[in-house]
N, C-alpha and C positions, 0 to 999 in steps of 0.2 A: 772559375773553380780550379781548372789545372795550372794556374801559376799559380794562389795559394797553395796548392799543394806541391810545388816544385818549390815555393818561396820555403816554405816547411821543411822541406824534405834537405836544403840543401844547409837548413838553419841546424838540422836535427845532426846530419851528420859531420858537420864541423866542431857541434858542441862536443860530439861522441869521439874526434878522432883520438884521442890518447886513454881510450877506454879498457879495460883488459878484462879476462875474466877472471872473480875471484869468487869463493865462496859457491854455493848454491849454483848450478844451469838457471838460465833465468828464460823458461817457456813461455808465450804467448799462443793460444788457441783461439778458435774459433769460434766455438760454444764452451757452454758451461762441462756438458759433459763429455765434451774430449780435454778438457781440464780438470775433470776428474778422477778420469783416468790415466793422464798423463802421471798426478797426484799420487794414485794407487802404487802403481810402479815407480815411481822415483822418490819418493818417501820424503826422508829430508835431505837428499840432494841436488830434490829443484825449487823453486817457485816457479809459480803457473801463477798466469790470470789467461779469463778470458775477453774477447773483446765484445759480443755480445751479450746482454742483458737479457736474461731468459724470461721477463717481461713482455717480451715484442717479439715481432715475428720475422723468423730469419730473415726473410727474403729481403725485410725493406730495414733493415740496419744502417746508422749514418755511421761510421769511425768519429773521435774525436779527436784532437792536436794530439791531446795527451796518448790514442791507443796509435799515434805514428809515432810517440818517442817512443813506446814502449818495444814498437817492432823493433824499430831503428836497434837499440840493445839487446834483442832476444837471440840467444843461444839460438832457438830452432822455431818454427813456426806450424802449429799444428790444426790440418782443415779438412772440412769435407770432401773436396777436391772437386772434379764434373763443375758443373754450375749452378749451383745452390744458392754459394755467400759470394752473389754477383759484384757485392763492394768490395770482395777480398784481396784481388790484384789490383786493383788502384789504391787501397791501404798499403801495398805491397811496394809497388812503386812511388809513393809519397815519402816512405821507410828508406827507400834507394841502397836495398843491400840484396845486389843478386842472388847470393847463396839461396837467400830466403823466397825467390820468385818461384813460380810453380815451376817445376822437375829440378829446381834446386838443392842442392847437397843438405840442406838449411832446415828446406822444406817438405813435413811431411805429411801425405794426402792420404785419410783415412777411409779412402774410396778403395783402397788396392783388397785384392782375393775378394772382394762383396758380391756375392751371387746380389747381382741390380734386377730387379724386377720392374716390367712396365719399360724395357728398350724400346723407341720406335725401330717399326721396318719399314715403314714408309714416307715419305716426304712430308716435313712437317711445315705450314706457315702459319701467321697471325691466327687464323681462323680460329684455329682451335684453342686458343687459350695460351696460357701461360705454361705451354709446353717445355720439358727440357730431354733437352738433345742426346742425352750418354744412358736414360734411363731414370727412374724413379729414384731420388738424392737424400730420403728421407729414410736409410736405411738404420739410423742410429735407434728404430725402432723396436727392434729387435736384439733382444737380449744376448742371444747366440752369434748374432754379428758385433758384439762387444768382446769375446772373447777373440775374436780376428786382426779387431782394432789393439788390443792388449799385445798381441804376438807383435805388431809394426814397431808399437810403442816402445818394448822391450826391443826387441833388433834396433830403433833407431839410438836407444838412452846408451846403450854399452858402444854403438858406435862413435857416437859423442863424448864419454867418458867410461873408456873402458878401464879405469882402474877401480871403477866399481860397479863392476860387471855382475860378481857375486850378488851384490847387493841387490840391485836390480832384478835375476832372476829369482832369487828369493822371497821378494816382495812378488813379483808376476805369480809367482805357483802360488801362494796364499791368497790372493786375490782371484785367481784362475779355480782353485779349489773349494773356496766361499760360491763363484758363480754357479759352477756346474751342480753343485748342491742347491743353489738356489731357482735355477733353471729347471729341474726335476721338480721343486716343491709347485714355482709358478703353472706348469703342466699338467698337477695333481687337480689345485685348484680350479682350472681353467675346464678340467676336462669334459664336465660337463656341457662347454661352451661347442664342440666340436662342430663341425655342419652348419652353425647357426651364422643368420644375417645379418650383417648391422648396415647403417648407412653413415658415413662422413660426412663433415663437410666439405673438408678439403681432402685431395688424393695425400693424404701423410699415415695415413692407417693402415699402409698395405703389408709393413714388413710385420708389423703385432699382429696382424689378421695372422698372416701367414704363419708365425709364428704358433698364434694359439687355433690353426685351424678353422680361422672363421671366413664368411667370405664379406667380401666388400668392394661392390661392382659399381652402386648405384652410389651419388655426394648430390650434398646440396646444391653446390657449384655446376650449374649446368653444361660449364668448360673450364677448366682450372683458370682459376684468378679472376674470374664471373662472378658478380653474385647470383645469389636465386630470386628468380623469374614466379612470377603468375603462373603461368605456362608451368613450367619442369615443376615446380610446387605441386601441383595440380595433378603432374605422371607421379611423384612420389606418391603423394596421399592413394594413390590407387595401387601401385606396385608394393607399398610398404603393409597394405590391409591382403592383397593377394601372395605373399609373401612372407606375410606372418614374420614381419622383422621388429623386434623387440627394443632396439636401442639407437638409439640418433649420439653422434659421437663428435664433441669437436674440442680444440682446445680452447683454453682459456681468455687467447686474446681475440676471437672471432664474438661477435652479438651470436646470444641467443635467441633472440627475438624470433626467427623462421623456424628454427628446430625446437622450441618450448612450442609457436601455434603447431605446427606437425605434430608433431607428441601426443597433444592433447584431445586433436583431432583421431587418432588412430590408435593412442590407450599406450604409447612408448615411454621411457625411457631416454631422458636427456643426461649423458653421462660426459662431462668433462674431464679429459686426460691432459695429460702433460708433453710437451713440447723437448723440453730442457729439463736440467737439473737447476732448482732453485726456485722453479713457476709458481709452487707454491708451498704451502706448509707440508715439511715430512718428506719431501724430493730432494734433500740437500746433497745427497751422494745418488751414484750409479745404483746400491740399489733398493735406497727408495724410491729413487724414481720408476723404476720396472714393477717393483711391489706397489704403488700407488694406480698407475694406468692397470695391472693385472687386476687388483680387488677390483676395481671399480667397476671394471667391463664384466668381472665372474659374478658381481653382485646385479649388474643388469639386466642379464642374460639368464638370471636363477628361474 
């Protein structure tokens, strides 16, 4: 595997060396919605893609030839950073253009100012799961940490091309302007949600919890990246009737098969949210995806 991708890489940038920039920044991202919001802010002065299919589940993402040419040419590289999109640096270096390596001039990591929730402080090994080391990477949950993301995105686009700098923050405040309005209305709706329980399957719920003031202690996943056990099955069905927890919450590409018997067993609410922009119908931008996952959980939890 890593000579094909050295065979690649050294294919990709020979064909590239007399390349120049013209036209459009030509962005490549991570997920769909930090190509969305790369989008927001740089209007028609970039193309974006992303290289995940919001189909699938971050963690186990392949790259294809084709998402190393596309590094191989990308103006700038835009990611979750910490250790999330574990295939990200060897897409990186198959690409073979440092700029774009993690703390590259190139490269920009959508992890910076994120209040991270769920740091360990203590030593972590196998044991526990599919633990990650910098804190909880699934911050893109949270609507208000989108606004954070927007502020990088516009500081990195006018250092890229600042002769349309203007432009750029003009689209940011329109876009920043629509959020914060739509942030207030998500909170209106929600608010009856306040105090109340849900269960996961996965730990990916915690920045929308926090968000809309819910809590979310207890997951299917008896250790991140577990399935569910007889056993832990068996501590929910009792902690979820003691508990008076109303909705089982997972995405789209997890079986429901465990959280539909739980459900049914204890009178819940199986509610599927979104991962990505594009997972499903109605998600196609930043924000229907946050208006899709919000109804959904405000309508569960009614």
């Amino acid at each position: 595997m890593k000579r094909l991708w050295l065979a690649l890489s050294i294919l990709l940038i020979s064909s590239t060396m007399g390349w120049t920039k013209e036209g459009p920044l030509h962005i490549v991202a991570t997920q769909t919605i930090f190509a969305d919001l790369v989008k927001k802010i740089g209007g028609d002065h970039v193309n974006v893609s992303a290289v995940a299919s919001p189909k699938y589940n971050i963690h186990f993402i392949q790259p294809k030839p084709s998402d190393v040419r596309k590094v191989a040419e990308a103006d700038l590289y835009v990611n979750a950073g910490l250790d999330l999109e574990a295939w990200s640096d060897p897409l990186l270096e198959a690409a073979g253009r440092p700029e774009l390596f993690r703390n590259g001039k190139s490269n920009l990591d959508l992890s910076q100012d994120i209040r991270l929730l769920k740091v360990p402080d203590y030593p972590l090994s196998r044991a526990e799961g599919d633990m990650h080391i910098f804190g909880n990477p699934h911050f893109q949950m949270n609507p208000e940490n989108a606004k954070i993301m927007a502020g990088h995105i516009l500081t990195k686009l006018e250092e890229v091309d600042p002769d349309n700098k203007a432009y750029y923050e003009q689209n940011a405040k329109v876009f920043l302007d629509q959020l914060d309005q739509k942030i207030k209305e998500w909170k209106d709706l929600c608010a009856h949600c306040r105090g109340e329980e849900i269960i996961s399957y996965h730990d990916d719920i915690i920045y929308l919890a926090d968000f809309l003031n819910l809590k979310a202690e207890e997951f299917l996943e008896p250790k991140p990246g577990i399935p569910p056990t007889p056993r832990h099955l068996q501590f929910l069905e009792e902690y979820v009737q003691k508990n008076k927890v109303k909705a089982i919450v997972l995405p789209t590409y997890y079986s429901r098969k465990e959280a539909d018997k739980l459900a049914q067993k204890i009178g819940a609410k199986v509610v599927t949210i979104c991962q990505s922009i594009g997972e499903v119908a109605g998600t196609e931008d930043v924000f229907g995806f946050y208006d899709y996952n919000i109804r959904h959980l405000s309508e569960a939890l009614r």
